[in-house]
N, C-alpha and C positions, 0 to 999 in steps of 0.2 A: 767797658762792656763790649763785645763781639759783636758786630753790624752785621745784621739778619736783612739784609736786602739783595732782592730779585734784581738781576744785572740789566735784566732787560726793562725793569722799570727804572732802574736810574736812568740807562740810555733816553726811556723815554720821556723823564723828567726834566733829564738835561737840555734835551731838543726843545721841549716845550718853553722851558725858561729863554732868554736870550742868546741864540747862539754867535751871532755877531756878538754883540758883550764877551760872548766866551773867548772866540779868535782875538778878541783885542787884548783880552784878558793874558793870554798866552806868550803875547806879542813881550806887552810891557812884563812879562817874565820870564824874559829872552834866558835868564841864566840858570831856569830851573826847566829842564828837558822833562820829567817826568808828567804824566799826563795824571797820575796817582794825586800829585802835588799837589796842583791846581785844581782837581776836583775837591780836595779836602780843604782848599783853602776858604776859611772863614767870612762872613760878610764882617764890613767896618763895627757896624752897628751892629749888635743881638736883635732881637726879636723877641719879644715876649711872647709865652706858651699858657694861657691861667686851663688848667683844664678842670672840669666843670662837674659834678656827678654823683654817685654813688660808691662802691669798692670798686669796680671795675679802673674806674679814673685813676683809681692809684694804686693801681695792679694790683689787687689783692690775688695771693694767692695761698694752697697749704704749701707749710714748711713743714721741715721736722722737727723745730722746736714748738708748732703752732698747727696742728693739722687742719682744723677750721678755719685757718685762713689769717693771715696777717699782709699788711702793706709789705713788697718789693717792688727793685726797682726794673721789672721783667715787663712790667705794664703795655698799654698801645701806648701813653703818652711817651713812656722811654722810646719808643722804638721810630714813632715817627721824629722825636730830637734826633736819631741815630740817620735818619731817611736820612732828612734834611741837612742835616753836618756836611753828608756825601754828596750835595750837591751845592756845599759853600753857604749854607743858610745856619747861622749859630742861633739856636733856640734857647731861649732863658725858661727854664719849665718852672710854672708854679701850680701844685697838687695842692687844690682845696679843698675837693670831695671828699666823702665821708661816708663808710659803710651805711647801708641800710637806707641812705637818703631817696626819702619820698618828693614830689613837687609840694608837698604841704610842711616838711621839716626844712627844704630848702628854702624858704619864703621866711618861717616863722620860730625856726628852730626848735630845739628840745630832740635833736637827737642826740648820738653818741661824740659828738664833738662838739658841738656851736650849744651854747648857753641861752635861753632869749634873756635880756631884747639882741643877741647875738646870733647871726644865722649865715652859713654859707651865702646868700645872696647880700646882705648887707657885705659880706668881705669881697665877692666879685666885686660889689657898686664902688667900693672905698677903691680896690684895687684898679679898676679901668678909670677913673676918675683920675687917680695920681700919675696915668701912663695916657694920656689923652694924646697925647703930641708924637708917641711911638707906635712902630709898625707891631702890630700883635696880631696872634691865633687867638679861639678859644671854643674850645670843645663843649658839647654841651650834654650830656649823658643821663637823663631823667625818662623815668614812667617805671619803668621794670619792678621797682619796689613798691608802686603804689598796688600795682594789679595781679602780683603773684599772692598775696594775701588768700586772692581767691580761689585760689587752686586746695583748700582745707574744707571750701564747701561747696563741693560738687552737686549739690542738689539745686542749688541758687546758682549756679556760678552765669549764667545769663545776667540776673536779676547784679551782681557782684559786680560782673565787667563793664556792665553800662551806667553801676555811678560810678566805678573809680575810673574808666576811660574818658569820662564828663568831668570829676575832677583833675584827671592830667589837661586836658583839652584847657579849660579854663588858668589854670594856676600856671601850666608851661607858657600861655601866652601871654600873662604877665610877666614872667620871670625872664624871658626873651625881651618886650620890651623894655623891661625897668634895665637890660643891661646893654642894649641897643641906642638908647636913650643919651647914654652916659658915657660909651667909647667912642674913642677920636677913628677919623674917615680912615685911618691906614688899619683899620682892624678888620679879619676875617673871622667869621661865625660860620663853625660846622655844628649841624645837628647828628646824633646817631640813633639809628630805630636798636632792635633787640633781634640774639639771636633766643633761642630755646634749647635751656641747658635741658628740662623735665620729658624733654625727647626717646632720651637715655633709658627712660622707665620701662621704655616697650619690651627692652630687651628682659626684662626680669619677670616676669609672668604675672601672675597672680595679679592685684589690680592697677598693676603697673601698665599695661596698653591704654584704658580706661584714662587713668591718669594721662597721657601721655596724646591721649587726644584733645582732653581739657585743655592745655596748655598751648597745645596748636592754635586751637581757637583763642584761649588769651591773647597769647602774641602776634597772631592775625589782629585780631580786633584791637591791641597797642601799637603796634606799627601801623595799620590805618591812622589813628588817632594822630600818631605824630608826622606822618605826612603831612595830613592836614594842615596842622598847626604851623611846620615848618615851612610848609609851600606860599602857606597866605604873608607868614611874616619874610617872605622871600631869603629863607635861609637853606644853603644847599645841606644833604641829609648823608650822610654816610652809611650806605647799606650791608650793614652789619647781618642782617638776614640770610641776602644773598652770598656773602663769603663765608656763612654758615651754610650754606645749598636750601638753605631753608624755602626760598624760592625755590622749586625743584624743575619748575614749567623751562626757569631758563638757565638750568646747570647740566653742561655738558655732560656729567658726570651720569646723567638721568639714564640716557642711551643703554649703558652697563648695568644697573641699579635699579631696582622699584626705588619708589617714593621714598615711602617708609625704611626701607635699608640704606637710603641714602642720608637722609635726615640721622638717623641713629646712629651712623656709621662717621658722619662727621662731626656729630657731638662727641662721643670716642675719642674722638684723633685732635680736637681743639680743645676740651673743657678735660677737667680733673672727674666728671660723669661716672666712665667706667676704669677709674683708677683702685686699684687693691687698697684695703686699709695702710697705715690710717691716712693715708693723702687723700682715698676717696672713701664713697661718691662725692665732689663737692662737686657744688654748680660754679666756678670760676674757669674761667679759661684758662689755658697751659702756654708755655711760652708763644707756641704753634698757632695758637686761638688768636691772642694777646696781634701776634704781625701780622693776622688777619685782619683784623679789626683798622689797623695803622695802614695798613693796606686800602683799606676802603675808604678811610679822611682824605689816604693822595689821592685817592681817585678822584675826587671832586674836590679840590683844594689846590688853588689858583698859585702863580707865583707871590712867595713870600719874601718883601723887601722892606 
C-alpha cells in the first residue's frame, strides 16, 4: 500500500522519538549509507495495533462492487501502521470493529458480527489479556452510532441526545475500564471524538440546512460527552473534529471561509458526502478523511516501543 505521509510529520515524529538512539542506530549500520534504510528499518519486536469501534475502524468504505460501503484496507488504522513503519515501529494491526456498533452492542452484542454471550468487548478483554507482557496501541472509536439515531427525530432531538449521550457517558466508561483493567503497563489508549459527515446536507436545500444544523448540535453535544469520559479516565483523545475544521474557532482555513462553507466544504473533500452515484452520498470518509483521522492518533500518541 502507497505511504500517505506528510514529510514534515515524519521529521517531526522522528525528532520526537530518540534521536540519540537514531545516530547510534546509524553508526551500528555503518554499511548501509541510505538514510531511506534506516528509516524503514523495523523494531525487533512488533507492536500490537487492536483497534476498537464501529465501520470507520475498519475502513469502511463504497466500492464498486459494494456502494453502501464495505470493509478495505484504505482505513486510519492502515494508515497509521503505514505512519509508524516509516519511523521503524512494525504494527501488528488487529480490526475488531464492526459496522453500526453502538457502546450498548459493544458491551452486549447482538450486532452484525458478535453473537451474545459474544461481544466485541469480551474479544478486546480475551485479546489484551493474551498480550499483557507486550507493547500495544489501541484505538477506541465509539458514540457516533448510538446518537445519530436521532437525527430521524428532529422534533425530540434535545429530548434524544440527552439520553443517548447519558447512555454513551455511562457504558463508554465501563467499556474503557473493563479494558484498562486487563492490559499490561506497556499499552497505549487513544480515544477519538467524531467528525460530521450530515454537514454535507446544507448544500442541497430543501431541508437539508435544517438537517444540517441538527447534527452540529448532535456531534457538539457527542464530542462533549466523550471528552469527558476520556479526560476523567485520563485517556488522550484524538481530535477527529478539528481535522474535520469542525472546530472552525481554531482552523486557519476560517480566515478564507465562513463557518458554514468551511464545515461543508471539508466534509466534501474528506467523506464520500458529495460523491456522484452510486459511491455517494455516503457518510464514510475517503482515503483523504481516513489520513486525517491517523493524523490526529499521532498527534497525541506517544513513542511506541
Amino acid at each position: 500500500m502507497t505511504m500517505k505521509i506528510a514529510l514534515s510529520r515524519v521529521w517531526r515524529n522522528v525528532l520526537f522519538r530518540n534521536v540519540s538512539a537514531f545516530v547510534c542506530a546509524v553508526t551500528l549500520l555503518g554499511s548501509f549509507t541510505s538514510f531511506s534504510s534506516v528509516a524503514m528499518a523495523s523494531t525487533l519486536s512488533p507492536v500490537f495495533y487492536l483497534a476498537i469501534g464501529g465501520s470507520e475502524s475498519v475502513g469502511v468504505q463504497p466500492t464498486a462492487s459494494d456502494p453502501n460501503g464495505s470493509r478495505t484496507d484504505e482505513g486510519y488504522a492502515n494508515d497509521v501502521v503505514a505512519n509508524e513503519a516509516s519511523l521503524g515501529v512494525t504494527l501488528d494491526l488487529h480490526e475488531i470493529g464492526c459496522p453500526g456498533e453502538t457502546t450498548t452492542t459493544m458491551i452486549y452484542g447482538g450486532d452484525t458480527c458478535y453473537t451474545p454471550p459474544d461481544s466485541q468487548l469480551n474479544e478486546a478483554i480475551a485479546f489484551l489479556k493474551s498480550h499483557q507482557g507486550e507493547s500495544g496501541l489501541v484505538t477506541i472509536d465509539l458514540g457516533f452510532n448510538n446518537v445519530k439515531t436521532c437525527l430521524a427525530h428532529l422534533s425530540t432531538l434535545t429530548t434524544c441526545l440527552n439520553q443517548q449521550t447519558m447512555v454513551v457517558s455511562n457504558q463508554l466508561t465501563i467499556i474503557v475500564n473493563a479494558l484498562t483493567a486487563v492490559a499490561g503497563p506497556k499499552v497505549t489508549f487513544v480515544g477519538l471524538n467524531h467528525d460530521d459527515p450530515y454537514l454535507a446536507d446544507s448544500l442541497i436545500g430543501g431541508d437539508g440546512p435544517r438537517i444540517s444544523n441538527a447534527s452540529l448540535s448532535m456531534v457538539n453535544d457527542l464530542n462533549q460527552t466523550l471528552r469527558s469520559v476520556y479526560s476523567s479516565l485520563h485517556i488522550p483523545i484524538a481530535d477527529v473534529a478539528a481535522a474535520f475544521s469542525l472546530d472552525v474557532a481554531n482552523s486557519p482555513k476560517l480566515k478564507k471561509n465562513g463557518a458554514a462553507n468551511l464545515r461543508s466544504f471539508e466534509v466534501c473533500q474528506l467523506t464520500w458526502m458529495c460523491a456522484l452515484a452510486p459511491y455517494g452520498p455516503n457518510l464514510h470518509p475517503n482515503d483523504a478523511g481516513y489520513l486525517a483521522i491517523a493524523d490526529a492518533i499521532e498527534d497525541v500518541l506517544p513513542p511506541l516501543s
